[in-house]
FIMAR-190094 format. One record per residue (C-alpha): residue number from 1; y, z, x negated. Coordinates in Angstrom, 3 decimals. Layout:
// FIMAR-190094
NUM:Y:Z:X
...
***
This chain:
// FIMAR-190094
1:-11.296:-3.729:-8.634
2:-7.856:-3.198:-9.924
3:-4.499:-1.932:-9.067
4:-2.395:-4.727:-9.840
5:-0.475:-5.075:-13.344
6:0.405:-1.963:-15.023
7:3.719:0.141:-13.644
8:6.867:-0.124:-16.278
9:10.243:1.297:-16.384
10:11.852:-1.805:-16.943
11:10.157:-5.075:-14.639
12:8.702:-7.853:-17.004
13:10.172:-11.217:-16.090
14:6.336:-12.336:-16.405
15:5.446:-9.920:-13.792
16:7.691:-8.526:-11.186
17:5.667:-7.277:-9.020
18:5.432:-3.508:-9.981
19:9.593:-4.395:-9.606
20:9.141:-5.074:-5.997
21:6.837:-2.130:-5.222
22:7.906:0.493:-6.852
23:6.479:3.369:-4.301
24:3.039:1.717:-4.498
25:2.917:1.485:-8.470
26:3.747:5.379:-8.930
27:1.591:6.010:-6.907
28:-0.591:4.452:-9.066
29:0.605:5.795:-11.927
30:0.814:9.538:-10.554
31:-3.486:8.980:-9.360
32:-4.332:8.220:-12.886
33:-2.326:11.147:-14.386
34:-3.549:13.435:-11.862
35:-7.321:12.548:-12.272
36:-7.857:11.722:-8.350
37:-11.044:11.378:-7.060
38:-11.183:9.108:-3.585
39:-13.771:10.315:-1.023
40:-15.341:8.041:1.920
41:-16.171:9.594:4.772
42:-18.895:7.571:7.039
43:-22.721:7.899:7.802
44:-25.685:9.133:6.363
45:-27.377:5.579:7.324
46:-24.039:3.936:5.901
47:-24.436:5.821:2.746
48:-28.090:4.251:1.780
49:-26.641:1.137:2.507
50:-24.242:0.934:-0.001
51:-26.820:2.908:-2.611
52:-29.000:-0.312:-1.740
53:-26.948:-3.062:-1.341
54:-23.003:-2.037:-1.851
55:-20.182:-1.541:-0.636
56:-19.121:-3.914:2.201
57:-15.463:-4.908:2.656
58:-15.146:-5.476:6.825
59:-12.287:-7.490:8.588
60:-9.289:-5.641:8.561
61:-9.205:-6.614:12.787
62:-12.288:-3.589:12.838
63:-10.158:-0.754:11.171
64:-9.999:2.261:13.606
65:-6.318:1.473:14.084
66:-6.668:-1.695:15.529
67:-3.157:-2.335:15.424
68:-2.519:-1.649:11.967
69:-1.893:-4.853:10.521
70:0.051:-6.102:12.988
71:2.193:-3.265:12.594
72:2.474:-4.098:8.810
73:3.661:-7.613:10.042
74:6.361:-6.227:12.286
75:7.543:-3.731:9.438
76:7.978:-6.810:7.552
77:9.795:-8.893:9.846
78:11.818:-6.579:10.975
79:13.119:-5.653:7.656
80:13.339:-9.177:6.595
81:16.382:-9.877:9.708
82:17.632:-6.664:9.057
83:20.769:-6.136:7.242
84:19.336:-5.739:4.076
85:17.161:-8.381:4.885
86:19.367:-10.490:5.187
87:21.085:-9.858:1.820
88:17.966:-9.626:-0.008
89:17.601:-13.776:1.600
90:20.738:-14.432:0.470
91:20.013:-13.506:-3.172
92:17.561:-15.506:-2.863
93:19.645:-18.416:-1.837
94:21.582:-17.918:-4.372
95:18.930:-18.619:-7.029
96:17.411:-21.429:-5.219
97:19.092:-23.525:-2.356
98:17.352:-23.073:0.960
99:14.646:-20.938:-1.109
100:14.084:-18.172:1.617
101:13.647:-20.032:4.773
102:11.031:-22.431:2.291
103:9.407:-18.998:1.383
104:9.914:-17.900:4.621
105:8.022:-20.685:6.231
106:5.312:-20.359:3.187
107:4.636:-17.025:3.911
108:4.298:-17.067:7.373
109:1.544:-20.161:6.993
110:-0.532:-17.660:5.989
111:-0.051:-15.367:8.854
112:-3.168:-16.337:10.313
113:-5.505:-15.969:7.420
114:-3.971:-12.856:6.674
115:-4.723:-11.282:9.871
116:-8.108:-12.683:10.761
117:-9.668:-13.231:6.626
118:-8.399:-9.928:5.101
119:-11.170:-7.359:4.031
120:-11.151:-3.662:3.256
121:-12.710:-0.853:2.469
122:-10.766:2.153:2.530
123:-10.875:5.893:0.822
124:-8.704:8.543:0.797
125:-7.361:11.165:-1.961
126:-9.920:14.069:-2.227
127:-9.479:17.727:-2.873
128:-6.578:19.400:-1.500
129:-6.397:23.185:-2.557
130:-4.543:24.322:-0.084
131:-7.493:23.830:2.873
132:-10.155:23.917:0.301
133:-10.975:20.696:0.611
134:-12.905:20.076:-2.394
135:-15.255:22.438:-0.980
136:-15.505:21.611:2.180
137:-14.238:18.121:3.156
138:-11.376:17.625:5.794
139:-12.203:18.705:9.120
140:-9.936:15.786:10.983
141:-12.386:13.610:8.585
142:-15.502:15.141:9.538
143:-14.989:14.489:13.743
144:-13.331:11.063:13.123
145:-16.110:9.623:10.512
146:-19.643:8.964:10.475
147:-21.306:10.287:14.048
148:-23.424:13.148:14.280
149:-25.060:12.547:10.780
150:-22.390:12.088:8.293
151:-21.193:12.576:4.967
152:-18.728:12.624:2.345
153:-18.873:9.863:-0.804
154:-16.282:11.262:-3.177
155:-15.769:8.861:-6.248
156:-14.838:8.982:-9.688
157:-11.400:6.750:-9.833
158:-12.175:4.241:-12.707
159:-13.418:1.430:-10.850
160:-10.490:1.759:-8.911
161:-8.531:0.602:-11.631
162:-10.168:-1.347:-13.446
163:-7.504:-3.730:-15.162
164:-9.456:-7.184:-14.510
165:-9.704:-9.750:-11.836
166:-13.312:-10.624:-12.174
167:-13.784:-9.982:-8.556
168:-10.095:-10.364:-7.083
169:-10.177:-7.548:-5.327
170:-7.373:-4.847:-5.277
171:-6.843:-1.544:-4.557
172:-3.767:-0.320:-2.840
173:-2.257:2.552:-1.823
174:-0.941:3.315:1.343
175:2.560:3.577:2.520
176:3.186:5.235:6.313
177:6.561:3.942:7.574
178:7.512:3.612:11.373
179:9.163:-0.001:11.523
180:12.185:2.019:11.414
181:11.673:3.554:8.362
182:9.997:0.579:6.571
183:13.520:-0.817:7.177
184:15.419:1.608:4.890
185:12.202:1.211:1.787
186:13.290:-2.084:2.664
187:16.864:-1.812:1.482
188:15.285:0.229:-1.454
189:13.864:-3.496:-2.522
190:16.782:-5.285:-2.205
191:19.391:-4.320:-5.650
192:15.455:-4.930:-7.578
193:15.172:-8.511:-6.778
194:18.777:-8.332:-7.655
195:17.684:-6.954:-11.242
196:15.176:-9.322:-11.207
197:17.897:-12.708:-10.265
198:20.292:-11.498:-12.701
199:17.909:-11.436:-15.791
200:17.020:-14.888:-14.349
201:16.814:-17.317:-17.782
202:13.915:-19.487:-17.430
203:12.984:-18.084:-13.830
204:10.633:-20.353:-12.361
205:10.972:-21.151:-8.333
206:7.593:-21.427:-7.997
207:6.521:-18.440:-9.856
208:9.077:-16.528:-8.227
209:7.291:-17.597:-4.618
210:4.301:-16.806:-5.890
211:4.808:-13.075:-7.303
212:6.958:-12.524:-3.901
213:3.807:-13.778:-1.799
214:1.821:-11.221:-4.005
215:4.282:-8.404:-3.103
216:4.526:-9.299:0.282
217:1.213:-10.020:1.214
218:-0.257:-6.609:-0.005
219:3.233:-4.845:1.310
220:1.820:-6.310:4.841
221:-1.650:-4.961:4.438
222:-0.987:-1.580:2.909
223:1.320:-0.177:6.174
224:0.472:2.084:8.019
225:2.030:3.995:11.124
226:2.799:8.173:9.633
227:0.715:9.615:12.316
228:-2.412:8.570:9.825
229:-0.427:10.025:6.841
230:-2.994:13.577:6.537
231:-6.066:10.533:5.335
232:-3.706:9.582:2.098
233:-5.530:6.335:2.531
234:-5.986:3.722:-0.164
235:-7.590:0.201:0.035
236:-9.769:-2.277:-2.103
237:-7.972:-5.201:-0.578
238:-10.212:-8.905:-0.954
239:-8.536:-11.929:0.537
240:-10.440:-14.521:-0.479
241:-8.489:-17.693:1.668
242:-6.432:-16.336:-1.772
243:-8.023:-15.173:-4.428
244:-11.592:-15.916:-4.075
245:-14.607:-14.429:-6.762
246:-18.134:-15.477:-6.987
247:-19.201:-12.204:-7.399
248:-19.053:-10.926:-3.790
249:-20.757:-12.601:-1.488
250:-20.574:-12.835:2.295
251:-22.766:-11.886:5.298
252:-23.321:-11.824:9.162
253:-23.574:-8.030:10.454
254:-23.973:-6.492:13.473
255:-22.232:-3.061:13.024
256:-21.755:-0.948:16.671
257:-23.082:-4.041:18.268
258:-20.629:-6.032:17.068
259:-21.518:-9.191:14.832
260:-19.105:-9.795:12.481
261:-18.623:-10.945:8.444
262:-18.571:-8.340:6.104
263:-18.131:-9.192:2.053
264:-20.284:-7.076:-0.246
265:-19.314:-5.327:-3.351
266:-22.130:-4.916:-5.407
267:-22.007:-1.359:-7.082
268:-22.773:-3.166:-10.876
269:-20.427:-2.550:-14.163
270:-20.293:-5.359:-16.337
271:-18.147:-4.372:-19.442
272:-17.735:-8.023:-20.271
273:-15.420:-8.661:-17.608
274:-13.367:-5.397:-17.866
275:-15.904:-3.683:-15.089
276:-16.698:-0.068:-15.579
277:-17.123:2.668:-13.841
278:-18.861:0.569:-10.769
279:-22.730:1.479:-10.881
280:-23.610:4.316:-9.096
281:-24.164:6.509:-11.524
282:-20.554:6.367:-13.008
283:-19.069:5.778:-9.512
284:-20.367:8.847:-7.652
285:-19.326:11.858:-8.449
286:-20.931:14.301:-5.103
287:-22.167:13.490:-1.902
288:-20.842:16.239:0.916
289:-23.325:16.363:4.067
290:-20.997:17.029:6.802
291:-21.687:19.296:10.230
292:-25.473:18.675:10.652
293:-28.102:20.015:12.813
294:-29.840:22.866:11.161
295:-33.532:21.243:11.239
296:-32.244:18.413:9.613
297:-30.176:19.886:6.453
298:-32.811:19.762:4.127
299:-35.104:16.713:5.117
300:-31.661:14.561:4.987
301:-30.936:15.770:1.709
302:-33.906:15.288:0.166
303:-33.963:11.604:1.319
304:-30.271:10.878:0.017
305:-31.244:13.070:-3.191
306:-34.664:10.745:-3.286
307:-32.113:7.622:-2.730
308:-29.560:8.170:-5.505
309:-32.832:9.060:-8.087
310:-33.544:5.210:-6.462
311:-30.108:3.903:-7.615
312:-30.841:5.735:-11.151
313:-28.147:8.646:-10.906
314:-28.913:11.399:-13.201
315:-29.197:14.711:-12.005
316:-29.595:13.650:-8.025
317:-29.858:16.619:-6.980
318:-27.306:18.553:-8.782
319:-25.015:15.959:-6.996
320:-25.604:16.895:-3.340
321:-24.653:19.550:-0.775
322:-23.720:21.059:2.573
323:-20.025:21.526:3.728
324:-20.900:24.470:5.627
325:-18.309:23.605:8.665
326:-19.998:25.050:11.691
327:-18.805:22.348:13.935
328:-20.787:21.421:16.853
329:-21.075:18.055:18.152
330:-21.170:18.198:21.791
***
């Protein structure tokens, strides 16, 4: 997994994407300097899963928010006829002839693949002092995640950003905009590719498309309407109609009764490729055993403790616990 090429002050006419997406690469920037850890809340069965097999990316079209990438789309498009829009286009007009209705009509070819092939799997930041959540998990987490036996996976962050593409998947953060809103980070876009147009010499067409596509395509699949803001989401993004690795494989599921194709991400560093930080051991930092029936606490964790000794992470038990929110199911 990675984060995309590393955030500079000044864009690098070899990669101008951190140009473009300035909000997403701090973000970036301010997770590493911080020392973040993600969590994933889901379910105790889920968990021994991905201990066993790893972690599986699902179509974006079975995110809780079933609307969100649509609403990523319509963020886009509306910004793109907006005012702003429609000088950013011309800009681009500019530099080519007729260049952003041809990237226009590029981009949208794709529409199809991007809503229907795109997989995720999401975490959020972990660990807010001000509602103890290091200690405890976040409540709105625990009754929207996992059924009546679930549980926490916080993670250690370096996988996250690993700086490789062995298995062309990507994490992104986040951005919560109303289609309103996205319309003004919109405008925030347009004086960059400016920047970017004026420092031009040797500027390829092509490439240009191409890191624009890159921009675009993850802008699309990393919006998300504000009333999810509290989950701080962030996404391993694998769209492999576009960048495609060998290295994770696909499968038919049935998940809630629902057949579908997941990808798997196979919890395995391999140094040679620029993967750390992926085998369980490095990757898990605690589980949290959420809201549980009281005749189950310890016989559940002793079989996630006897699990992770399975998947050959030291001190197993050291590395599970309760929450302790007395929240009752039903």
């Amino acid at each position: 997994m990675r984060a995309g090429p590393e955030m500079n002050a000044e864009f690098d006419i070899k990669n101008i994407v951190p140009f473009l997406l300035p909000e997403h690469f701090q973000k970036v920037e301010d997770a590493k300097k911080n020392k973040i850890s993600f969590v994933h809340y889901t379910s105790a069965d889920s968990l021994l899963k991905i201990l066993s097999g790893g972690m599986w990316l699902r179509n974006a079209r079975f995110m809780n928010d079933f609307s969100e990438i649509d609403h990523g789309g319509e963020c886009l498009r509306k910004a793109w006829n907006s005012g702003s829009g429609q000088e950013f286009r011309k800009l681009l007009d500019n530099f080519s002839e007729g260049f952003s209705d041809k990237f226009s009509t590029f981009f949208d070819s794709y529409n199809h693949s991007r809503t229907y092939e795109s997989y995720l799997f999401s975490v959020g930041e972990h660990g807010s002092e001000a509602t103890n959540e290091d200690e405890y998990g976040r409540l709105s987490m625990w009754r929207a995640y996992g059924g009546n036996v679930n549980v926490a996976i916080v993670l250690n962050q370096t996988a996250f950003f690993n700086e490789t593409d062995a298995l062309s998947a990507y994490t992104v953060p986040v951005v919560y905009r109303t289609v309103e809103q996205f319309e003004s980070y919109f405008e925030t876009i347009t004086p960059r590719i400016s920047a970017i147009l004026s420092a031009r010499s040797g500027l390829d067409p092509d490439f240009l498309k191409g890191q624009l596509f890159w921009a675009f395509h993850f802008l699309t699949l990393s919006i998300k309407h504000p009333g999810f803001e509290e989950e701080k989401e962030w996404r391993v993004v694998y769209s492999p109609n576009h960048w495609k690795s060998t290295s994770i494989k696909s499968s038919t599921e049935v998940i809630q009764g629902i057949p579908q194709k997941v990808f798997t991400l196979k919890l395995e560093s391999d140094p040679k490729v620029g993967l750390v930080g992926l085998s369980p051991d490095e990757l898990l930092k605690e589980v949290i055993i959420g809201p549980t029936e009281p005749d189950y606490e310890i016989p559940l964790r002793d079989a996630i403790v006897a699990k992770l000794e399975e998947a050959s992470v030291a001190d197993a038990r050291s590395k599970v616990r309760f929450s302790g929110i007395p929240l009752r199911r039903n």
